[in-house]
N, C-alpha and C positions, 0 to 999 in steps of 0.2 A: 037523645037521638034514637029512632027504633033501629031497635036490634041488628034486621034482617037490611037495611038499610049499612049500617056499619061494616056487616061480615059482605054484604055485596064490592064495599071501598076494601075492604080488607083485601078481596079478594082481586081488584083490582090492580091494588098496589101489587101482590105474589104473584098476579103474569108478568109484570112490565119488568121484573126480579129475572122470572126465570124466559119469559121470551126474547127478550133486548138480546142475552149474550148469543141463545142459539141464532137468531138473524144475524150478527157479528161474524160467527162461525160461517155461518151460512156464506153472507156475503165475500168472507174472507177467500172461502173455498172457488167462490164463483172467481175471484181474478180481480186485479188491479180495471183489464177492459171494462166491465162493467158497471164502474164508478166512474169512469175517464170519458172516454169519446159518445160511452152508449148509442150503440147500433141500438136498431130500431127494435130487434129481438131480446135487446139484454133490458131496454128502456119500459117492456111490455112487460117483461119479468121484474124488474123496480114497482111499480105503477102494481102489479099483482100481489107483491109481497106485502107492500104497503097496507091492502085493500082488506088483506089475510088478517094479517098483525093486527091492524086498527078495529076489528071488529073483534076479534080474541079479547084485545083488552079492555076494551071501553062495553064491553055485553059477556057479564058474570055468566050468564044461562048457556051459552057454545063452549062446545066440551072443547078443552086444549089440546088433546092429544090429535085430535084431528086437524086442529092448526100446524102443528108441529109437523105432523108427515108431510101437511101439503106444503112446508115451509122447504122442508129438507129433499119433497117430490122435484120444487122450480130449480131448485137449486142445481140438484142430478140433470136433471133437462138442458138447464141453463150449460151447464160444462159439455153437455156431449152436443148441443147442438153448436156450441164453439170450434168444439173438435172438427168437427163436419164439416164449418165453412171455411175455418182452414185448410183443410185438407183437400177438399171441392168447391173451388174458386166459383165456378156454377151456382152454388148454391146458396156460395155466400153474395152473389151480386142480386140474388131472388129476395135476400132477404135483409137487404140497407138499401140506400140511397147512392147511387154512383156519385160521383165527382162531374159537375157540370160547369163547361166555360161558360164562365157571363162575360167577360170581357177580353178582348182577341186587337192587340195593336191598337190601344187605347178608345176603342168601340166597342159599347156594350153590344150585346147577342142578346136581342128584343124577343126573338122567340122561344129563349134558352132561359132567360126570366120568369117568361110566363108561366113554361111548363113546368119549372120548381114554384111558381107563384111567389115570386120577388119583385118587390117595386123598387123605384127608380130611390127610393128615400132609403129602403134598406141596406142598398147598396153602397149610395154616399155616407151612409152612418159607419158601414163596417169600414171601409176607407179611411173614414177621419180618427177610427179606432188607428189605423195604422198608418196615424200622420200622414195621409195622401189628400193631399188638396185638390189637385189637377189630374184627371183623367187620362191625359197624354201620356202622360208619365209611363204608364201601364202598358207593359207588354204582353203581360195575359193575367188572367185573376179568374180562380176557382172556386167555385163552392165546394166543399166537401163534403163527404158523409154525413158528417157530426155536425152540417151547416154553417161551418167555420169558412172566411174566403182568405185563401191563399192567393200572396202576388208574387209575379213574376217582373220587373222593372227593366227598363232600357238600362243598359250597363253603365250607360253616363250616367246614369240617377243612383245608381248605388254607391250609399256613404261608406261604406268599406273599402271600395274602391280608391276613391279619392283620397278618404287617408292614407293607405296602403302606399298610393304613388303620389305623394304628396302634390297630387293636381287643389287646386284654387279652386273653390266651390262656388258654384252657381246660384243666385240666389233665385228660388225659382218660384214666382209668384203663385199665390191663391188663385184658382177660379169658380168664382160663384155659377152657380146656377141658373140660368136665366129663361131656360125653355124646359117644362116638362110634361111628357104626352102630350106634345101641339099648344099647351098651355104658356100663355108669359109670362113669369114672374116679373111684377114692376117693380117690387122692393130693388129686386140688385141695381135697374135701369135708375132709378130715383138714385142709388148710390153712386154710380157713374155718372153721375147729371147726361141720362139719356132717355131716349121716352121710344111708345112701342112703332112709331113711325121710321123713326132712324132703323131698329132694328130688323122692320118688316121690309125697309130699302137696301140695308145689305141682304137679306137671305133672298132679295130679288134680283140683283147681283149674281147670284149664284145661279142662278132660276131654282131655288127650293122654294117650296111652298110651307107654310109654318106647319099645316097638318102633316107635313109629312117629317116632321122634326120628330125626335123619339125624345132626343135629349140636347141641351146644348148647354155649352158654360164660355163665362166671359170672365178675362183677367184686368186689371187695371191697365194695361196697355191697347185695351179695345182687341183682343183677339180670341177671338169666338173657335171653339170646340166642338162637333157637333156629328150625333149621331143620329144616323136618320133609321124609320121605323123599318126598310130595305136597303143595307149598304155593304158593300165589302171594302172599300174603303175610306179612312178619315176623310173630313172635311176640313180645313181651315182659312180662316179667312184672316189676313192681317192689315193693320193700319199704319 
């Protein structure tokens, strides 16, 4: 193996020695926040250090010491700008993402979606994250900062509740999905042995029009959920 070759790995190996613990440090110094929720400021100082490190060690020719300052530079930044948005709630709303209702008395907020640019799929996935089948159910549901969705449930839906006072528990069906952005999913209607006629005569029923459906879901008892793309309140339709 040539020489210059080997002492280049050599040398690779004694940053990844001596820069590992000082990021360790570093990161330690920064706070538990910035391994946890990562605000958008702390996520930008991750994504940096990263960038730092990774090139310090994988390219023998950039001098360390100069990595090393800017390692322990983010880091000072990183703390004081912590400080600061604790301290100046102002500043710290400048510089994350607010908490936005997408869903208000079991309707999604069509326009409170878009503007975080969330679709109707992202939403029923984090949902089924958190065991919710039916939409109804939901008495308010948040995004958060850290893009996590927090729920708020009608009091009857809450299992603590019911054990607590030893009330009888409700077994409270799945509802699939059957309408999205004006679109109809036939899978679910094929499961229900129903077809899009039937369901284009109930939303006539209502006098809704499909395009103007945002979202709708249906239970095994035929009853339809549904949020329209302008509404302030549920729709429900039963059989």
């Amino acid at each position: 193996m040539n020489v210059e070759i080997l002492k280049d790995i050599l040398l690779v190996y004694g940053r990844i020695f001596i820069i590992m613990p000082l990021l360790l440090m570093a990161t330690l110094f920064m706070g538990k926040r910035s391994i946890g929720e990562l605000p958008v400021f702390d996520f930008l100082v991750i994504i940096t250090l990263g960038a730092i490190v990774g090139a310090d060690i994988a390219d023998p020719t950039i001098k360390q010491i100069p990595t090393a300052a800017a390692v322990i530079a983010l880091a000072i930044l990183q703390k004081i700008v912590t400080a600061t948005v604790i301290k100046y709630r102002r500043i710290g709303k400048a510089l994350t993402f607010e908490p936005t209702i997408v869903i208000k008395n079991g309707e999604l907020i069509v326009s409170n979606l878009k503007k975080i640019n969330y679709s109707i799929d992202n939403i029923l996935q984090m949902l089924r994250e958190k065991e919710v089948f039916d939409l109804s159910i939901v008495q308010l549901g948040i995004i958060e900062a850290n893009g996590r969705l927090s729920l708020f449930k009608y009091a009857k839906e809450a299992p603590v509740v019911k054990k607590d006072l030893g009330l009888t528990e409700v077994d409270h069906q799945i509802s699939l999905p059957v309408i999205i952005e004006g679109k109809i999913d036939t899978t679910t209607l094929e499961h229900l042995n129903k077809d899009e006629t039937w369901l284009k005569e109930e939303l006539s029923k209502k006098k809704i029009k499909l395009s103007d459906v945002f979202f709708a879901s249906i239970n095994e008892n035929f009853v339809l959920h549904i949020s329209l793309q302008n509404q302030e309140k549920p729709n429900y339709i039963n059989h």
